[in-house]
Each structure stands twice: as C-alpha cells, then as structure tokens.
Backbone bond lengths (Angstrom), bond angles and torsions (degrees), N, CA, C in turn:
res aa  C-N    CA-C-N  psi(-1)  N-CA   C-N-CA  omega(-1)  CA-C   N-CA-C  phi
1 X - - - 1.450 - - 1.536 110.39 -
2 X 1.201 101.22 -49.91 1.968 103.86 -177.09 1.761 101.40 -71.72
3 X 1.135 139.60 -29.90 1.347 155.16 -174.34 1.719 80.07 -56.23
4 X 1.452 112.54 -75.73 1.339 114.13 -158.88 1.312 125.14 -49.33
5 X 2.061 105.96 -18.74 1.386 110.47 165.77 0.906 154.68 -83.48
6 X 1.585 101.33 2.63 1.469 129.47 -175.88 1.501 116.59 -137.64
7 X 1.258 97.58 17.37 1.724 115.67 177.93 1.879 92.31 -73.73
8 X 1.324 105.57 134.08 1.703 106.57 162.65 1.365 113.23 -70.21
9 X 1.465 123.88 135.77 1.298 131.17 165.42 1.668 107.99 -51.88
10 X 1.621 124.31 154.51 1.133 140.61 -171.61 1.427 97.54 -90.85
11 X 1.335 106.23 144.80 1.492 119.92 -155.43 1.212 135.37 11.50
12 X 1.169 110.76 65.24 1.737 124.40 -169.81 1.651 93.83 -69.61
13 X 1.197 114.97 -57.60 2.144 118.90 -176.94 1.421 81.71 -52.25
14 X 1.124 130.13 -84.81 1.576 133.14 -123.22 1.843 106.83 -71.01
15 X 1.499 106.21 -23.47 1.087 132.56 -178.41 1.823 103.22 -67.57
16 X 1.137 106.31 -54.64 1.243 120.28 168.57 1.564 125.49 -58.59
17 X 0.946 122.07 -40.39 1.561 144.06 171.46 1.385 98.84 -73.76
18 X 0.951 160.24 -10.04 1.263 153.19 -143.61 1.461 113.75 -136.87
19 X 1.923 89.77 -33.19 1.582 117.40 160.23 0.987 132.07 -77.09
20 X 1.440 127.22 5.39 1.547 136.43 -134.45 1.856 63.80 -141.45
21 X 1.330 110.04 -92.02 1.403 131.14 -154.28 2.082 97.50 -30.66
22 X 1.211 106.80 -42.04 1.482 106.16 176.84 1.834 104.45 -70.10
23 X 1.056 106.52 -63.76 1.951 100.79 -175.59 1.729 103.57 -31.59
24 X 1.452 106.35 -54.68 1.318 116.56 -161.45 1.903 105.01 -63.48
25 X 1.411 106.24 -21.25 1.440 122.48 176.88 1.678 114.93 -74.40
26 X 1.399 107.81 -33.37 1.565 132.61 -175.55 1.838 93.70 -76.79
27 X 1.240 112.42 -47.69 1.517 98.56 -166.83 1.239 134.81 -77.48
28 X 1.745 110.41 -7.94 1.119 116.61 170.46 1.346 130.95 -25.85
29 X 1.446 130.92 94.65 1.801 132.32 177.91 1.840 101.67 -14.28
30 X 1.001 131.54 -35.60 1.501 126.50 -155.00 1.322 91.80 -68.26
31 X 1.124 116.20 -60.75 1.903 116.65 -155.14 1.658 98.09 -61.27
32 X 1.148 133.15 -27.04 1.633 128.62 -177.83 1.472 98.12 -99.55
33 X 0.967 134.19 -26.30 1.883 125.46 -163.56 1.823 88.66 -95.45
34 X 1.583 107.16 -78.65 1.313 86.33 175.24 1.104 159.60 -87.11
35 X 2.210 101.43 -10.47 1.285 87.95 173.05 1.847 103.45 -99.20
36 X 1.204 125.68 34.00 1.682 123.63 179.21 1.238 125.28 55.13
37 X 2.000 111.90 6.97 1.618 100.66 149.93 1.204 132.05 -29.82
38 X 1.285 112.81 150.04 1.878 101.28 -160.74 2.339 94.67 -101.16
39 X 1.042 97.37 125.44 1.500 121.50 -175.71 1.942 88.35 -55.67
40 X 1.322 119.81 61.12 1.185 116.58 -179.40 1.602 140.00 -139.60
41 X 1.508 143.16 86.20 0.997 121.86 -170.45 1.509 112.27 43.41
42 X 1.266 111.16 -100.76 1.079 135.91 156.81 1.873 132.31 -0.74
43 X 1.521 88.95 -80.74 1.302 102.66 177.03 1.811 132.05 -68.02
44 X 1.861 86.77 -29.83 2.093 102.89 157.64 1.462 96.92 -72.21
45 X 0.824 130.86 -29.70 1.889 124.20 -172.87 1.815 101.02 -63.74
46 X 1.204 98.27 -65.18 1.068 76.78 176.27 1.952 142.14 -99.16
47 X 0.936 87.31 19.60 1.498 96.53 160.99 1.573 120.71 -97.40
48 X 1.444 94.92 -7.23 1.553 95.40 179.09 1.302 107.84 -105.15
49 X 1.600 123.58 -13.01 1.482 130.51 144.48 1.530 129.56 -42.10
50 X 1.675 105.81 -50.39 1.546 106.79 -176.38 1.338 108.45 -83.87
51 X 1.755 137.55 -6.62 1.242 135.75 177.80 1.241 91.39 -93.05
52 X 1.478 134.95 -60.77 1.719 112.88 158.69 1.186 144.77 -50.05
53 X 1.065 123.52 -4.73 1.412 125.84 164.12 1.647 118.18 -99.94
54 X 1.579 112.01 -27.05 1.441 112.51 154.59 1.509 115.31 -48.22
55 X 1.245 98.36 -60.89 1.702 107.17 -172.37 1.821 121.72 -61.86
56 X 1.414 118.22 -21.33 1.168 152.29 -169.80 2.110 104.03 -87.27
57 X 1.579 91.13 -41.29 1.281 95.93 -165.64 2.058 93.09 -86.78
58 X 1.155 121.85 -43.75 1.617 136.83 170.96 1.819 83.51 -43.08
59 X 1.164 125.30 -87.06 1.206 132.15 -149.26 1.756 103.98 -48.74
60 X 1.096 133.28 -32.96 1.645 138.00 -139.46 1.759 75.19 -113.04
61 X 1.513 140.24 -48.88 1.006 148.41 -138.98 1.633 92.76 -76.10
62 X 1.199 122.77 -18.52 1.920 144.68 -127.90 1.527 82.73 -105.21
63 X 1.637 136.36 119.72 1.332 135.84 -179.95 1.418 103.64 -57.83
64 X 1.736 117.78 -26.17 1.354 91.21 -169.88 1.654 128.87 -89.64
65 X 0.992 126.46 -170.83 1.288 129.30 178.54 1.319 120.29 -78.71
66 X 1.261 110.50 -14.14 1.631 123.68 -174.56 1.659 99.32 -83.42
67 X 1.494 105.98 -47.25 1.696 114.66 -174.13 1.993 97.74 -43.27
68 X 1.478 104.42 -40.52 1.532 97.58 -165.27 1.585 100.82 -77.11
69 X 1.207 120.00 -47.67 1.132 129.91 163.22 1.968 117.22 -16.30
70 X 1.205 81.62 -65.57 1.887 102.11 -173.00 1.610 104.24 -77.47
71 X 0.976 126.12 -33.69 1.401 136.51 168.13 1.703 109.04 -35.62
72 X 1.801 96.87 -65.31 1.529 121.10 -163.55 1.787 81.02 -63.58
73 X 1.303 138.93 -58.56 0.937 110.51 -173.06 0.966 146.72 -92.43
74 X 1.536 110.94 21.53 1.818 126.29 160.61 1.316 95.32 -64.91
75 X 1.840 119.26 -64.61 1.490 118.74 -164.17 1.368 113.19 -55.33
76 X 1.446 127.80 -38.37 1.653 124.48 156.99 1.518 112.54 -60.44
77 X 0.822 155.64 -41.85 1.300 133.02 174.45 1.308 113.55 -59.56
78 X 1.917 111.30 -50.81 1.632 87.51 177.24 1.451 139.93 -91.46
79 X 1.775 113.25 20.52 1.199 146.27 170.58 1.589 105.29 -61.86
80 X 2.083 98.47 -54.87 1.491 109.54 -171.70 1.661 107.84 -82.05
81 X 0.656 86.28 -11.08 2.013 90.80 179.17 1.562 95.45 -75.98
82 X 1.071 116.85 -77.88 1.544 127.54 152.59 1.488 112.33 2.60
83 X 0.733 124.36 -70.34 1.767 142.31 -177.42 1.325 103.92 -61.06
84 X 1.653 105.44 -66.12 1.627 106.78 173.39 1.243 134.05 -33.90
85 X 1.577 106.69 -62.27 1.590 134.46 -173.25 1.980 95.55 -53.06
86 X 1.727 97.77 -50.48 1.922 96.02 -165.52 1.567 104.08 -55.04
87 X 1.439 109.10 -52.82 1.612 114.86 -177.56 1.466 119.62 -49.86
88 X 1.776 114.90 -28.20 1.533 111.80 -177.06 1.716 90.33 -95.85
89 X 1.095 119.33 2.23 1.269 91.88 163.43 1.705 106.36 -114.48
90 X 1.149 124.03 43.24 1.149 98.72 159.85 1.763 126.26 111.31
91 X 1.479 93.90 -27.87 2.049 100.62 -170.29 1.250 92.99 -67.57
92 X 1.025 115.66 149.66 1.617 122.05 161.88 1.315 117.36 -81.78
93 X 1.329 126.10 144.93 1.563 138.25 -175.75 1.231 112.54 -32.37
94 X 1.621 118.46 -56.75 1.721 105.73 -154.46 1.516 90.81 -89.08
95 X 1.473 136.82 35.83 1.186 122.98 -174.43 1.931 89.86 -131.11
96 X 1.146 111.06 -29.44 1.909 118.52 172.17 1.243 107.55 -24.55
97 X 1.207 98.62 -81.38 1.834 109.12 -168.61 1.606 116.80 -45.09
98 X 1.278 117.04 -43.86 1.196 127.61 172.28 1.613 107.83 -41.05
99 X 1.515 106.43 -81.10 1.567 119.92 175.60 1.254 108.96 -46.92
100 X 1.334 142.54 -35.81 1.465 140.31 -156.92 1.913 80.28 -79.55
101 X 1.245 110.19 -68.33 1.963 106.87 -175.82 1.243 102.63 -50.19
102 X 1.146 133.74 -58.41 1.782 118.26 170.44 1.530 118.76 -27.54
103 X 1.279 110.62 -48.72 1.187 99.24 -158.23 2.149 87.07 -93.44
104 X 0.943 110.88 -36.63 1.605 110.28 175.29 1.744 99.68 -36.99
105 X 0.981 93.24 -62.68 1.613 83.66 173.52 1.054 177.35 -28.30
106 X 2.099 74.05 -54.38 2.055 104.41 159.52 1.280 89.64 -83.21
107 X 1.309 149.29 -34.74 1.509 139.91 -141.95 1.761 81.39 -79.80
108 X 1.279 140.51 -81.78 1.536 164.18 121.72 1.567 75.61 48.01
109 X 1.149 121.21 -84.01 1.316 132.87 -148.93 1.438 137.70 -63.21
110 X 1.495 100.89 -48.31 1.319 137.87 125.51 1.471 127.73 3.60
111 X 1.883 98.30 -86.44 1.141 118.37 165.65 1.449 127.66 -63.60
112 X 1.523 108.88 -20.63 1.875 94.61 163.06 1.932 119.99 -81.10
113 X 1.603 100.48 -36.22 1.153 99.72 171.88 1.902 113.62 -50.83
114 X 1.186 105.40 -62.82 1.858 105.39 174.16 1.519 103.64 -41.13
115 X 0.984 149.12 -94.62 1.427 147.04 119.69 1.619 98.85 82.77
116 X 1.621 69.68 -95.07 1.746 98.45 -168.02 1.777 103.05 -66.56
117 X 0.898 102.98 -23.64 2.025 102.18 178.71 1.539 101.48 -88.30
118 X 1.302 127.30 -28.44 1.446 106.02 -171.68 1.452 90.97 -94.43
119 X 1.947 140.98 -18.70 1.051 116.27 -159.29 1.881 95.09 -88.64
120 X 0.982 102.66 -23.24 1.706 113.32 175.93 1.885 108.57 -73.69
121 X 1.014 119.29 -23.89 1.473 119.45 -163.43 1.450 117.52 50.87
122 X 1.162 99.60 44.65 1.668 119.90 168.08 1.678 119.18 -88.40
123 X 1.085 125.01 74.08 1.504 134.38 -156.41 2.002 90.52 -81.15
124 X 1.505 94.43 -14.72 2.059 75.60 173.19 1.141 98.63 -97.24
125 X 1.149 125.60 -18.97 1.904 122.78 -164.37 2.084 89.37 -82.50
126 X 1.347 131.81 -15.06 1.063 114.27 -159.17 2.068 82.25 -129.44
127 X 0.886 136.76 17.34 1.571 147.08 143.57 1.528 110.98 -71.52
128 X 1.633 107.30 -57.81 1.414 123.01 166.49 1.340 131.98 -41.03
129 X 1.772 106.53 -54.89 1.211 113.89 161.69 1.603 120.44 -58.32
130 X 0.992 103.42 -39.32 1.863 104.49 -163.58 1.830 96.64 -76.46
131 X 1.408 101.77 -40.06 1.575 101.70 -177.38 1.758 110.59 -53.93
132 X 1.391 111.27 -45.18 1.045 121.33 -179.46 1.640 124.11 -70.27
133 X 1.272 127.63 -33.82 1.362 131.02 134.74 1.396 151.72 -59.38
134 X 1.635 107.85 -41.98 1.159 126.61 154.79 1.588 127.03 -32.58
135 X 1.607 90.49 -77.15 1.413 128.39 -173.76 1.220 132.69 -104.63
136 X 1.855 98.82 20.14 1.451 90.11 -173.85 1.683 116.72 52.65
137 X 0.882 130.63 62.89 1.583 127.67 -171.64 1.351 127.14 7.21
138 X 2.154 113.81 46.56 1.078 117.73 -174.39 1.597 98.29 -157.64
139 X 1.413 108.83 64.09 1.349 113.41 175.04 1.615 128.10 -86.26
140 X 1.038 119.70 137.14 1.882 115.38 -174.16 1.186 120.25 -65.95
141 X 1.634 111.22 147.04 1.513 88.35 -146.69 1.573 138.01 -68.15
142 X 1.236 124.39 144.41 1.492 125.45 174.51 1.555 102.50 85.90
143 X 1.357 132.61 -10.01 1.277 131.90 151.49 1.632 112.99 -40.52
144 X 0.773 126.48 -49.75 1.471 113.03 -178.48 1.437 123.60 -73.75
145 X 1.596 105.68 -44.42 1.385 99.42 165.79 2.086 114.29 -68.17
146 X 0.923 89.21 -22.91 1.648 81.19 171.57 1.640 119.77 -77.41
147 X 1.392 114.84 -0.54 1.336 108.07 -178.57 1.375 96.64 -114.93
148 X 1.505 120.69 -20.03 1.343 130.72 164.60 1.381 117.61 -30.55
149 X 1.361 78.86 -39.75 2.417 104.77 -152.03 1.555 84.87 -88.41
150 X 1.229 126.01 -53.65 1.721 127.64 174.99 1.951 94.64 -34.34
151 X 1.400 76.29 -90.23 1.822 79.63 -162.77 1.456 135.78 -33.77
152 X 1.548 113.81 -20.88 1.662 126.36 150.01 1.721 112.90 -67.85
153 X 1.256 94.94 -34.15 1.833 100.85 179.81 1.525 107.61 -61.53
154 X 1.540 118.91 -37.53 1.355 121.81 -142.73 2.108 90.72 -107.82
155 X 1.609 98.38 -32.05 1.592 97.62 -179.93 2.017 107.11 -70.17
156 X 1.262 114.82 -32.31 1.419 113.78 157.79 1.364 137.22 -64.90
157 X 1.375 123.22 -39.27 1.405 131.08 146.18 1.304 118.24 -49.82
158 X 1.039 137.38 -35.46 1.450 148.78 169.44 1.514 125.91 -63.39
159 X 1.352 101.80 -34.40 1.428 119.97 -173.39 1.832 108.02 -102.88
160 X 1.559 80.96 -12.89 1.501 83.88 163.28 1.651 135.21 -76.05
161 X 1.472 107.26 -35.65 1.107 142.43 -149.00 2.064 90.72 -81.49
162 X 1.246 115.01 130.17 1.306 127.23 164.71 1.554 110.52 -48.18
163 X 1.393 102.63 144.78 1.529 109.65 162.84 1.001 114.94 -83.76
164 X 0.924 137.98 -7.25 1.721 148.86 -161.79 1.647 94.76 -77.80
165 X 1.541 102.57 -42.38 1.578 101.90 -137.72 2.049 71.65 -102.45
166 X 1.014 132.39 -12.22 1.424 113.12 -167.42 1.361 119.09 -115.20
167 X 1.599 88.93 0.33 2.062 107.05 154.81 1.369 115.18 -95.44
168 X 1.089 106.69 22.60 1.899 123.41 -178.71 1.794 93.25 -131.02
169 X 1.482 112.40 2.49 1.321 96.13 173.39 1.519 131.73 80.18
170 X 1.539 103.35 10.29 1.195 104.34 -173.30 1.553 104.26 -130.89
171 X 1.276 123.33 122.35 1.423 137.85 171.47 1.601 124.60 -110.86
172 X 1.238 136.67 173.06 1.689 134.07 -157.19 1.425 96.53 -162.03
173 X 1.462 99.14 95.48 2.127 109.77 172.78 1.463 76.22 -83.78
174 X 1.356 94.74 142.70 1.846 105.32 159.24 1.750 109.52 -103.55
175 X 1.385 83.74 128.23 1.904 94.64 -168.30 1.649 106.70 -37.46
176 X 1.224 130.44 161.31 1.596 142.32 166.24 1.219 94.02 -71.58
C-alpha cells in the first residue's frame, strides 16, 4: 500500500515532452498573424487545448495500455503547467484550484466537441466548435474552416506517427 504511494507515475518526462512539443505547436506566429487568434491568456489556452487534445486523443486511440498511460500524462503535465503559469502570475492559492477546474472544464469540453467532429468527419461541426471557442463565435473569415482543415491535417499526422517513438516522448506537429 505505502509502495503504491511513492511509486513514480508512468511517463511523467515523456508526458512532459510531448506537452512541451504541442505548446511549442500552438505558438506558431501563423495561428495569431493569420488566422487572428487573439495573442491572449485565453487565446494560447486554447490552442494549446486542441494540440492537446489531438495528441491526447492519438495517444488513448493507441491499443496499448501505455498509449492510455502516456495520454494521462500529457493531461498532467498540462494541468501542472496550468497551476504553474497561474501562481507566476500572481492568483493567490485558495483561488488555484477553482481556476485550474475552470479551465479543466473548458479543456474537458472542448475535447469532446473535437472528438465528436473528427470521429464523425464533420470538418463544419469541428469549424463550429473551434469558431465557438476560439473566437467567441466571431472568427475572420474562413479562419475557422482553415484551422478546421489543420486539425484533420494534424489528427492524421498524429495517427501516423509510431508509438514507439512517442513513448520516448517525442512527437512531429507539421508546421502550418
């Protein structure tokens, strides 16, 4: 029982790396210059949601047990990043937890809508979604369907990609 409490979680590094490799996928200048994501709290939140939940959804999709494994620890890394980022900016403690479930939430939420559009191949039902998160349901035009067309681009590249090589922590967004 005490063993089990001090056992290290399964891919805590690789989990992390994998989490990193998506943010770094989210920041690309394109999605704010051309498609007018707003450079905001906000607007990195959620672009760093739909590259985690692509990558999240590849990993869980993975027959093996490790894929679920490695999954749980993309969503912990960017849970704890989450936590990190609020504290260096400033929230005070008994107010964390609150915001961390706020945002657990939209992230939660998010990810079923994408979900259900990439498991349907509904590229307007998942334009819709992103417009509606993204952009507040007021995106410029053809931005949404163009990130629409990304996120089928990026769930195939993803699903392409070996497990071998992404239980070693290493994943490949292909630039916009």
């Amino acid at each position: 029982m005490l063993a089990r409490l001090f056992r290290r979680k399964p891919f805590v590094r690789e989990g992390h790396a994998l989490y990193t490799a998506a943010v770094e996928a989210a920041r690309q200048p394109v999605y704010y210059l051309e498609l007018g994501v707003a450079d905001t709290l906000e607007g990195r939140f959620d672009l760093f949601g739909l590259h985690v939940a692509l990558l999240i959804r590849r990993l869980r999709h993975d027959g093996e047990a490790a894929g679920r494994d490695l999954a749980q620890a993309v969503f912990d890394a960017m849970f704890s990043d989450m936590d990190l980022n609020l504290r260096e900016m400033g929230v005070g403690d008994m107010s964390i937890g609150k915001r961390v479930k706020r945002m657990w939430e939209a992230f939660h939420g998010r990810a079923q809508a994408y979900e259900a559009a990439l498991d349907g191949g509904d590229s307007v039902a998942m334009a819709d979604a992103l417009a509606r998160n993204i952009w507040a349901g007021a995106p410029p035009e053809g931005a949404a369907i163009r990130l629409a067309a990304r996120a089928f681009a990026l769930d195939a590249a993803l699903a392409g990609q070996p497990m071998a090589a992404l239980r070693q922590g290493q994943v490949v967004f292909p630039p916009l």
